[in-house]
Structure formats: structure tokens, C-alpha cells
C-alpha positions as CSV (number, residue, x, y, z in Angstrom):
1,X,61.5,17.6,29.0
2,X,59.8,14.2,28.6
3,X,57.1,13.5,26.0
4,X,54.6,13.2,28.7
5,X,56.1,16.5,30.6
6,X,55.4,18.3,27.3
7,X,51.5,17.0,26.9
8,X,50.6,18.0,30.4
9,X,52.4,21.3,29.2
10,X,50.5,21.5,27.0
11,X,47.4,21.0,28.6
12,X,47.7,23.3,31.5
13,X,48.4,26.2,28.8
14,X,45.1,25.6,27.1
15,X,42.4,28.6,27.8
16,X,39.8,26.9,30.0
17,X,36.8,27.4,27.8
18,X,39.1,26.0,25.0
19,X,39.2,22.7,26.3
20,X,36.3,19.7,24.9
21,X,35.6,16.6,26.1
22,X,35.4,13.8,23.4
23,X,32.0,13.3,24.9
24,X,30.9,16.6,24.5
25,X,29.0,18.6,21.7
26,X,32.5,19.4,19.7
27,X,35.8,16.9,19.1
28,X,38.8,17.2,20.7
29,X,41.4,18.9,18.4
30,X,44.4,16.3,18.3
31,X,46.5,17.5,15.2
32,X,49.7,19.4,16.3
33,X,49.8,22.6,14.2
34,X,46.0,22.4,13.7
35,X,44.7,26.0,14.5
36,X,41.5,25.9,16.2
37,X,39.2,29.0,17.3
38,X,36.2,29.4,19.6
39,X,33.4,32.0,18.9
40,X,30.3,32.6,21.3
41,X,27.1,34.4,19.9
42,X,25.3,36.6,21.4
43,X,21.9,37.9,20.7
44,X,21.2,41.1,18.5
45,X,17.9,42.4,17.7
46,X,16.8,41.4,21.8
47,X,16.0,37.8,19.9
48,X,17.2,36.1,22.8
49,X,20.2,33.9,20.4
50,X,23.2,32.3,21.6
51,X,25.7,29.8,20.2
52,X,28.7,28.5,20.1
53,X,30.9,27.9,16.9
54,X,34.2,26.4,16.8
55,X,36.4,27.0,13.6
56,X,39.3,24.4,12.8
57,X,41.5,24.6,9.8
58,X,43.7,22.0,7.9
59,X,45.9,23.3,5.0
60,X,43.0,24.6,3.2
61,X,39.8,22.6,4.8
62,X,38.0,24.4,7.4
63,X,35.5,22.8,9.4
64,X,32.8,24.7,11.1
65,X,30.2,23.4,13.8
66,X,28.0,25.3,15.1
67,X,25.5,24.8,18.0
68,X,22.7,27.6,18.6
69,X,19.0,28.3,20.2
70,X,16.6,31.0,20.3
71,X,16.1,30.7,16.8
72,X,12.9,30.6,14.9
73,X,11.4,27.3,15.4
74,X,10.8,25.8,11.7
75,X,12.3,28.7,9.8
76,X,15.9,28.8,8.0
77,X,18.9,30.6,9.3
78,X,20.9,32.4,6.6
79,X,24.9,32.3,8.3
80,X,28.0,33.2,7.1
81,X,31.4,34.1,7.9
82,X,31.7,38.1,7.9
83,X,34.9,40.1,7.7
84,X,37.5,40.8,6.1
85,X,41.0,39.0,4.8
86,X,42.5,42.4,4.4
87,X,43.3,43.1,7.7
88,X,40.5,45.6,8.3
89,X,38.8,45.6,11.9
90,X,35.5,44.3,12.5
91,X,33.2,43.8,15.3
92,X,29.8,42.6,16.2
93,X,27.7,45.5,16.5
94,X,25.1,46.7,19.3
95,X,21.9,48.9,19.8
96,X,23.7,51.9,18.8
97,X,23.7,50.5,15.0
98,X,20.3,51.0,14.6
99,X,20.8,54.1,12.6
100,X,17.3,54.7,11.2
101,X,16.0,54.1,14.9
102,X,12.9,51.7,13.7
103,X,13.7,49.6,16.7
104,X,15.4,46.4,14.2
105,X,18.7,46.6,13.5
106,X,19.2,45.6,9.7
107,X,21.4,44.2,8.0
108,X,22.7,46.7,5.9
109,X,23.4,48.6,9.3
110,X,25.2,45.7,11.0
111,X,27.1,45.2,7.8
112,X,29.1,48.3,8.8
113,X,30.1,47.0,11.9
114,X,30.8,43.0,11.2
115,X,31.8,43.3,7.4
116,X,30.3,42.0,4.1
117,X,29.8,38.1,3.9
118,X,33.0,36.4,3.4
119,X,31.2,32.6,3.0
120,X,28.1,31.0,3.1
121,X,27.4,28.4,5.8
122,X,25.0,26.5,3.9
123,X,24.8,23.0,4.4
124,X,25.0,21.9,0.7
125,X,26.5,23.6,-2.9
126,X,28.4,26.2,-3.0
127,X,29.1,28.7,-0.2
128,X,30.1,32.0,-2.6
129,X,28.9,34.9,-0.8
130,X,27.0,36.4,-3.8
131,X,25.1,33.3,-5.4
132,X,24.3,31.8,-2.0
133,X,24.4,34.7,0.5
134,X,20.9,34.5,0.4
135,X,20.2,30.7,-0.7
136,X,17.7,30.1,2.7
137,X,16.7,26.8,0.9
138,X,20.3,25.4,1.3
139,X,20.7,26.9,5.2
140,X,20.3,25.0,8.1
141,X,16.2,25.0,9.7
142,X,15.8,25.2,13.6
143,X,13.9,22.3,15.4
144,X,10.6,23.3,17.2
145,X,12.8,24.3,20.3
146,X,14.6,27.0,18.4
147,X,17.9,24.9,18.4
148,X,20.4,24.6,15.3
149,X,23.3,22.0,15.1
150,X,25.8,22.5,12.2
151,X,29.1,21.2,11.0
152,X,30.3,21.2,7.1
153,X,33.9,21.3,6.2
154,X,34.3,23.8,3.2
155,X,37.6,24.1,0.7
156,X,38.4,27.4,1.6
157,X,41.4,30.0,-0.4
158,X,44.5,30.7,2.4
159,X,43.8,34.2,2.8
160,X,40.5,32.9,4.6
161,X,42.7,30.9,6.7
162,X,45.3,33.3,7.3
163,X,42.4,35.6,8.7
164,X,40.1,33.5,10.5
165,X,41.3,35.4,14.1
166,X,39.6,38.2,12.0
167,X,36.3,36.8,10.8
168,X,32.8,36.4,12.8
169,X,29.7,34.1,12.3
170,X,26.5,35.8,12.2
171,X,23.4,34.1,11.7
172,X,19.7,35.6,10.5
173,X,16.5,35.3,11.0
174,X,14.4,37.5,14.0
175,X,10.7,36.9,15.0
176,X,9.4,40.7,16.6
177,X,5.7,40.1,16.1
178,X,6.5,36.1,18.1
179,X,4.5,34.3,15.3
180,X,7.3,31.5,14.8
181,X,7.6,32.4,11.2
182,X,8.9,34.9,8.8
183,X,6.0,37.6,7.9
184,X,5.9,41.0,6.6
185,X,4.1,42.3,9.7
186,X,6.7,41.7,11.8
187,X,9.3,44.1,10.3
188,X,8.4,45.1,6.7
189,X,10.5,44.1,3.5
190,X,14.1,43.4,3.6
191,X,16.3,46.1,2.3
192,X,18.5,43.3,0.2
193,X,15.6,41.6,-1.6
194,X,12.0,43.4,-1.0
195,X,10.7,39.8,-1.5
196,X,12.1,38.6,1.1
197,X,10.8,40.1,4.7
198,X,12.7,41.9,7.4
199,X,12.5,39.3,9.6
200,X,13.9,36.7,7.3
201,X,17.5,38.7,6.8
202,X,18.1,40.6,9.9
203,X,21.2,39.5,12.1
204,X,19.7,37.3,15.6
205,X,23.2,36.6,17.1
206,X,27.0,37.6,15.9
207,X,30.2,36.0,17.6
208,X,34.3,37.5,17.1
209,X,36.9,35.1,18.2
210,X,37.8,34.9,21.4
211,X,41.5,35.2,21.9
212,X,44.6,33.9,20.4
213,X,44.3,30.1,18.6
214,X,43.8,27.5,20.6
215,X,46.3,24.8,20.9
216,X,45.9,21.1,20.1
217,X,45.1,18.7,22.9
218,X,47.0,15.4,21.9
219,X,44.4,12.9,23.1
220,X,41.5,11.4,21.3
221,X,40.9,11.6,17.7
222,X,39.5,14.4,15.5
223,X,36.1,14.2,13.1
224,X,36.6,16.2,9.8
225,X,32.9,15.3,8.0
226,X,33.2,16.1,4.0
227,X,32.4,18.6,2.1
228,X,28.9,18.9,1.4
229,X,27.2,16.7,4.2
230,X,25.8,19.3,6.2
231,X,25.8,16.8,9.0
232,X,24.9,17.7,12.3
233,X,26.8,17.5,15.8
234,X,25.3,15.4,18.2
235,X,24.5,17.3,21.2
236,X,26.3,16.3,24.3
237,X,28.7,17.9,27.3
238,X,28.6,22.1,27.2
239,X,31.9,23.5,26.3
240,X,31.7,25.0,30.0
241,X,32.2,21.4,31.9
242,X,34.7,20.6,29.5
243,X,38.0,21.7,31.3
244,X,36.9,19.7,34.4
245,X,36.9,16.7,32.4
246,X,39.5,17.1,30.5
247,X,41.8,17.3,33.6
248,X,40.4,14.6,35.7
249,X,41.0,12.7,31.9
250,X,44.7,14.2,31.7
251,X,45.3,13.2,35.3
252,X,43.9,9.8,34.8
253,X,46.3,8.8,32.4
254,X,49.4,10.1,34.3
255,X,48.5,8.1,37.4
256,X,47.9,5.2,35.5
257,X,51.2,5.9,33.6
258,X,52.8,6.4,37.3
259,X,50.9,3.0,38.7
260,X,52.3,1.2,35.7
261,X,55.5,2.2,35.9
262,X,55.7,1.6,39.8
263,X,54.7,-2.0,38.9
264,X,57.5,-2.8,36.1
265,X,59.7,-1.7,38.8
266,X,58.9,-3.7,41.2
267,X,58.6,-6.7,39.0
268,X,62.5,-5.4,38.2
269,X,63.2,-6.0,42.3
270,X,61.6,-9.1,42.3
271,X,63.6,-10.8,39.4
């Protein structure tokens, strides 16, 4: 099989939601071996949330970027990576984990479902579940449409990459009472820090990842970021155009690979 056989190979075995435009709001994965997962949110708590995260690992870097809305507009979002790296199965939860039936699904209930915090997605410092689990002044703060943008790349131990098809990305923060801020009317204290208020810890979106790992596309280039930037994606294509234009891209380059090599031999002829 030719090198280029093998890349259109390639290609056509990619998932169709798994493929990005270099345009678009996420890079194009181009390392071979590089495992790569996508995760959708979806809303808990009715709060209207939904996201998209993509997870890519190298030896022990793992680079996260996030793009969400339907958050509180101004407000932090607490986010982490839940689950577990010991093989136990977790899921997002639904409706039916709102054990106390007070209407707001906690945290402490969803926790059952979707695991204790594995790391902290804050966008600066240290990302160690139990000094920054609740570190909202180091989490990323919606815009005034609700909309978050994330990417950090974190130094991360192997069991966290061996288990990343295991893991899930929840992010906090609800607003009941629709007063674009955190308040104790909305939902009462938090059950993990009664200084804190409901609204201010309780899950607004949770995503599992989607299938197996996605391959690498060998075009373009890949962005890794450092450490503690915190820098943001800039928005561009949604991840749902992004197989159309990565064919008409993959097919562009074969037919100008085919044109070119039409040419050469008719230049051969001619000589």
C-alpha cells in the first residue's frame, strides 16, 4: 500500500464527528500514536449546558480544550476530570439522581454516578483534586453570553492516561432563581462548603467519551499551549461541519497529487 493509499486509509476510518478542520474551534491531531478523545456535554440540572471537550495525550502531557454555553454569564465554572483509574464504571447521571427529591441534583448525588474529582481544570496552579477542587478563583469565568473557551495542557501521572476512555468532564455552576449570579436563594448552601451556595457547586453539564480513540489525521500541525497559560481556543468551524471539510481537503490534495503527476508524465513523453 502506497504512503498516500495508507493516509486516505486512514482518513476514511476516522469517526465523522472525530474529524476537525484546522480552521475550526479545535486542531487537527497530526501525531501518529497520539490518542485523542471527544466528549459532548449535556445539560444536568435543566440548565440548558452543552460543550464540547476534546482530550489529547502525549507521553504524559494532556491537553484539554473545552468549548461550552449556557453557563452563568460572569460567574466561574468549577471543572474537573471525574472518574476513576481503577477500572471502575462511571457515567453521567440523570433526573433519577436526585435522591433527596428537592428538585437540584447535588453534587454529592452526582458524585455517585460520575466518580470523585480526578483533576482540576483550572486555568492556573495546581490542578490536585483536594487543594483546588474548589479553587473558583483559578476556574475559567463565562462571558456575558454564557460561553466558556478553555485549553491548558497539564503534566498528568500514566494511570490518568491509561484511563482517559474512562474519565468524564463535568463542569459547575447552575442559576434556578435566573439572577445571573451565584445566591443563596436560588438553592440553599452547598453540601461541600456551607459557605459556598448551591448554585455555585452543583453539576450544569457532564460528558463520557464517545467511543474508541480517535486516530491521527496526518495533515496540518498540532498546538500543545503550556502548562499554566490557561489560554483560550479561538472560536471558529463546529466540530459538526468538520468531516465535510476535511474530505473536500483530503480530496483536494490527491487531485492535485494526480494533476501533478499526469504533468511530469507528460513532460516524460515530450522529452
Amino acid at each position: 500500500m502506497s504512503m498516500r493509499t495508507g493516509r486516505l486509509a486512514v482518513l476514511a476510518a476516522l469517526p465523522a464527528a472525530a474529524l476537525l478542520t484546522v480552521a475550526g474551534s479545535f486542531p487537527v491531531f497530526a501525531e501518529e500514536n497520539t490518542p485523542a478523545y471527544q466528549i459532548d456535554l449535556e445539560q444536568l440540572n435543566d440548565s440548558g449546558s452543552k460543550g464540547t471537550v476534546m482530550l489529547s495525550a502525549r507521553g504524559q502531557e494532556l491537553t484539554v480544550w473545552i468549548k461550552s454555553e449556557g453557563m452563568v454569564p460572569g460567574q466561574p465554572s468549577a471543572q474537573h476530570l471525574h472518574g476513576s483509574t481503577e477500572g471502575h464504571d462511571f457515567v453521567c447521571p440523570d433526573d433519577s439522581a436526585d435522591k433527596d427529591g428537592d428538585g437540584i441534583l447535588n453534587n454529592t448525588e452526582a458524585t455517585v454516578h460520575y466518580g470523585d474529582i480526578n483533576i482540576a481544570l483550572t486555568v492556573s496552579g495546581d490542578t490536585d483534586a483536594a487543594t483546588s477542587g474548589l479553587a473558583v478563583d483559578r476556574m475559567p469565568v463565562a462571558d456575558k453570553e454564557g460561553k466558556i473557551t478553555y485549553k491548558r495542557t497539564l503534566q498528568v501521572s500514566q494511570d490518568v492516561i491509561d484511563s482517559l476512555k474512562n474519565l468524564h468532564v463535568v463542569q459547575h455552576g447552575i442559576d434556578p432563581n435566573d439572577n445571573d449570579k451565584y445566591d443563596f436563594e436560588g438553592a440553599g448552601k452547598s453540601e461541600l462548603d456551607p459557605k459556598l451556595p448551591q448554585e455555585a457547586t452543583a453539576p450544569t453539564n457532564c460528558g463520557e467519551v464517545k467511543g474508541a480513540a480517535i486516530g491521527s489525521v496526518p495533515v496540518g500541525g498540532i498546538e500543545t499551549g503550556s502548562g499554566d497559560s490557561g489560554t483560550s481556543v479561538t472560536p471558529g468551524v463546529a466540530i459538526g461541519a468538520a468531516s465535510a471539510a476535511t474530505a473536500v481537503a483530503a480530496l483536494f490534495v490527491v487531485r492535485r497529487r494526480k494533476a501533478s503527476g499526469v504533468a511530469a508524465a507528460k513532460a516524460g513523453d515530450a522529452a
